[in-house]
N, C-alpha and C positions, 0 to 999 in steps of 0.2 A: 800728719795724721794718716793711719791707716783701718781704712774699711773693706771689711772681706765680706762677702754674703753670698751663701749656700753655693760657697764652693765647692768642685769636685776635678779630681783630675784619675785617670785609668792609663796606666801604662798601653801601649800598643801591645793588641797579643795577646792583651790579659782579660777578664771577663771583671772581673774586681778591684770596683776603686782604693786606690791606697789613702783615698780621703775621701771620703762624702760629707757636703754638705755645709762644710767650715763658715762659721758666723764668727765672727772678731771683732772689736776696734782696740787699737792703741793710740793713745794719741799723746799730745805732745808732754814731755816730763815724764813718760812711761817706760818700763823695761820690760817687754813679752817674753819670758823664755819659753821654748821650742821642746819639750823633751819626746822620746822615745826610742827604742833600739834602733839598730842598725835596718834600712829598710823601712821603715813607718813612714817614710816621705817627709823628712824635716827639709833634706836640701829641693826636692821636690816643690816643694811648696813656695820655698826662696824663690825658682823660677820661674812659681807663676805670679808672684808676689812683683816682681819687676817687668813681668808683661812676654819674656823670653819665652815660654812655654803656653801653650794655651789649653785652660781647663775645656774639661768636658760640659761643666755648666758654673755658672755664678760669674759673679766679677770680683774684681780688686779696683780701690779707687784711692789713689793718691794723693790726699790736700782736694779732695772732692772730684777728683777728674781717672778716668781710666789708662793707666802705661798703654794699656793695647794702641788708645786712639793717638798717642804721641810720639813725636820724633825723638830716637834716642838720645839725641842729646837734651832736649830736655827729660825726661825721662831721669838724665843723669842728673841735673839741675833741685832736683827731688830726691831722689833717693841713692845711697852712696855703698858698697858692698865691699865688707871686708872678708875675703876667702877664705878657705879652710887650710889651702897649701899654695904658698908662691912662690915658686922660686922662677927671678927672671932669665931672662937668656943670656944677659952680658952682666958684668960686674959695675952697672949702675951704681952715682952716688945715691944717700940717701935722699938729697937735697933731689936728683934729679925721679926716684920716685917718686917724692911728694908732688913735684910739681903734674905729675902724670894725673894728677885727680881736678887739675884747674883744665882738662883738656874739652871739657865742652861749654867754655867759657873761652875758649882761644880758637880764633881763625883757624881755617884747615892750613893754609898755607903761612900760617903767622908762628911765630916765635913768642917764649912767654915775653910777658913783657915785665917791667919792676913791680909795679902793682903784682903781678901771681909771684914774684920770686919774694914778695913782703908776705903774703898772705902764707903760701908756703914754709917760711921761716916761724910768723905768727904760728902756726899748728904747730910744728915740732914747740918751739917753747911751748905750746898750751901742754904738750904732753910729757914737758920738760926731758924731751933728746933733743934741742935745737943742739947740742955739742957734739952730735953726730951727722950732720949735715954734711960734711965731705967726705966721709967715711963708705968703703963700697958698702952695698947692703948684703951683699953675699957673706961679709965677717962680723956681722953685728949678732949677737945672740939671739935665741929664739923671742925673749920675752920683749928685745928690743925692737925687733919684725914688731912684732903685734901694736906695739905703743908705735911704727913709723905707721904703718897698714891704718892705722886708726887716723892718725896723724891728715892721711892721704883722704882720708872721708872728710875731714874738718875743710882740708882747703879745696875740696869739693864743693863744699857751702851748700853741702844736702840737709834737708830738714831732720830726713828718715834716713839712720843708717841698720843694714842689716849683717848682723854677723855670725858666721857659718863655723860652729866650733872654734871659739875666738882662746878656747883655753888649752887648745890641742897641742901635744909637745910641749906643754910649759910643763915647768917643777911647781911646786907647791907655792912657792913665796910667789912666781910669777903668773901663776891664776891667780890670787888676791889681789897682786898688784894692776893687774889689768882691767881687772872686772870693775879693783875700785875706780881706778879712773873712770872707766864707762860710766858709772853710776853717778861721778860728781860731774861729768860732761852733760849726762843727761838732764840734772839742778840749775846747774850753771846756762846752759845754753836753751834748754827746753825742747831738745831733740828728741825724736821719737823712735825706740831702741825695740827690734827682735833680734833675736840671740836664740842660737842652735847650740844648748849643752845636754851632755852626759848625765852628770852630777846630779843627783837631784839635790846636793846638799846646799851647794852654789847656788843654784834655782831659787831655794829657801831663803837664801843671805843677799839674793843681788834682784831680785824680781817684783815688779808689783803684780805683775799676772803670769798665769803659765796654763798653756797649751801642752796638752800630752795625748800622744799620736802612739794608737796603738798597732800599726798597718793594715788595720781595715778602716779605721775612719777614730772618729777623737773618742778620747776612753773619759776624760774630763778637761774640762776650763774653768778657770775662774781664778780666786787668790791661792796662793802657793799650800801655805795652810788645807785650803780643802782639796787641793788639787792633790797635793802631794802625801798620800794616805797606804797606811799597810794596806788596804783594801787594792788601792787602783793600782801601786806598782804590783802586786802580787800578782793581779789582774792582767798589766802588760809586760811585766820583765819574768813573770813565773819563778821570783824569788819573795823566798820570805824577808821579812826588814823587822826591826824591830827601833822605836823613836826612844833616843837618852837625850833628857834636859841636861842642862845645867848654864849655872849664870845668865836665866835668863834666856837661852836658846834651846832648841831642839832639832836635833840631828838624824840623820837617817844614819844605820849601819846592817850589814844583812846579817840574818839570823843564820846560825852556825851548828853544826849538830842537831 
């Protein structure tokens, strides 16, 4: 579970907070998505969300406890971070990323042991790539990164995972496919899920809550439905939108002419 209270955070330099004030909770079986342009402090907020950056005022509280006041390895123990872009420095296997997330569960000086290279295996099956396990991760497709990167938060055995543009560089089939997963991870295991997207249509289809960051502070919160309005994107993306149903859903597309 996460609890945020009257956060704020101001870039150095700057006179104007790129947030004020932020009230939240997510908690466990929840999916927050994050939206707002480029610059509204989505990844911002990530960093102070894991204790890395420190707000101008408020807190963040982890399973009831503050990152500030913790050692980062626990810290990691709680909460698990999937990037925006990773590319490593050598041609790692897959097997040997995964294991990279069992690291503050292992000695400084220790080697994994069979328990993390089980546990490790266990998450690729969960995300059904255990068949890439030997494979470098530098030749494995985009859509495949995202399901190991995820993978690497499971055998983490973090409660809360946070994910920073999780659909960035996929094609169309592999944003659904990823997000689905996220969404049956979050049922299934009872994880606690923020997610930094774009889209507001994803937002719509994959969210029970959504936060929208307009770069001076939040424009609205709440369920996607009321969040996600020609009113408020016009408000912060300064485009017109216009909502088409069908079968049951409702879609955003931008208005045209």
């Amino acid at each position: 579970m996460i609890q945020v209270r009257h956060l704020s955070f101001t870039y150095q330099g700057m006179k104007t907070p790129v947030f004020h004030n932020l009230e939240f909770e997510v908690h466990p079986g929840q999916i927050m998505t994050v939206l707002g342009p480029n610059g509204s402090g989505k990844t911002t907020l990530f960093q102070c969300l894991t204790g890395l950056w420190q707000p101008d005022c408020g807190e963040v509280l982890l399973d009831g406890a503050s990152p500030r006041s913790m050692p980062r390895s626990e810290v990691a123990k709680r909460v698990a971070v999937v990037p925006q872009d990773h590319q490593p420095p050598f041609a790692y296997s897959v097997m040997d990323v995964v294991l990279t997330g069992r690291a503050a569960h292992i000695g400084l000086f220790s080697s994994p042991s069979r328990h993390d290279r089980l546990v490790a295996r266990q998450a690729l099956a969960t995300m059904g790539v255990e068949g890439l396990a030997d494979r470098p991760y530098t030749q494995i497709s985009g859509g495949e990164r995202q399901m190991v990167l995820i993978a690497r938060c499971l055998a983490q055995e973090a409660s809360t995972i946070l994910l920073d543009e999780p659909t960035s560089h996929l094609d169309f089939r592999n944003q659904v496919v990823v997000l689905s997963s996220i969404r049956t991870l979050v049922g299934d295991k009872r994880l606690t899920v923020i997610m930094n997207l774009h889209d507001p249509n994803l937002a719509l289809l994959f969210s029970d809550q959504v936060l929208l960051l307009s770069g001076r502070g939040t424009a609205a919160q709440g369920p996607p439905r009321e969040v996600i309005t020609k009113e408020n994107l016009q408000a912060v993306y300064g485009l017109q939108v216009e909502f088409l149903s069908g079968n049951g859903l409702e879609m955003v597309c931008p208005k045209l002419g």
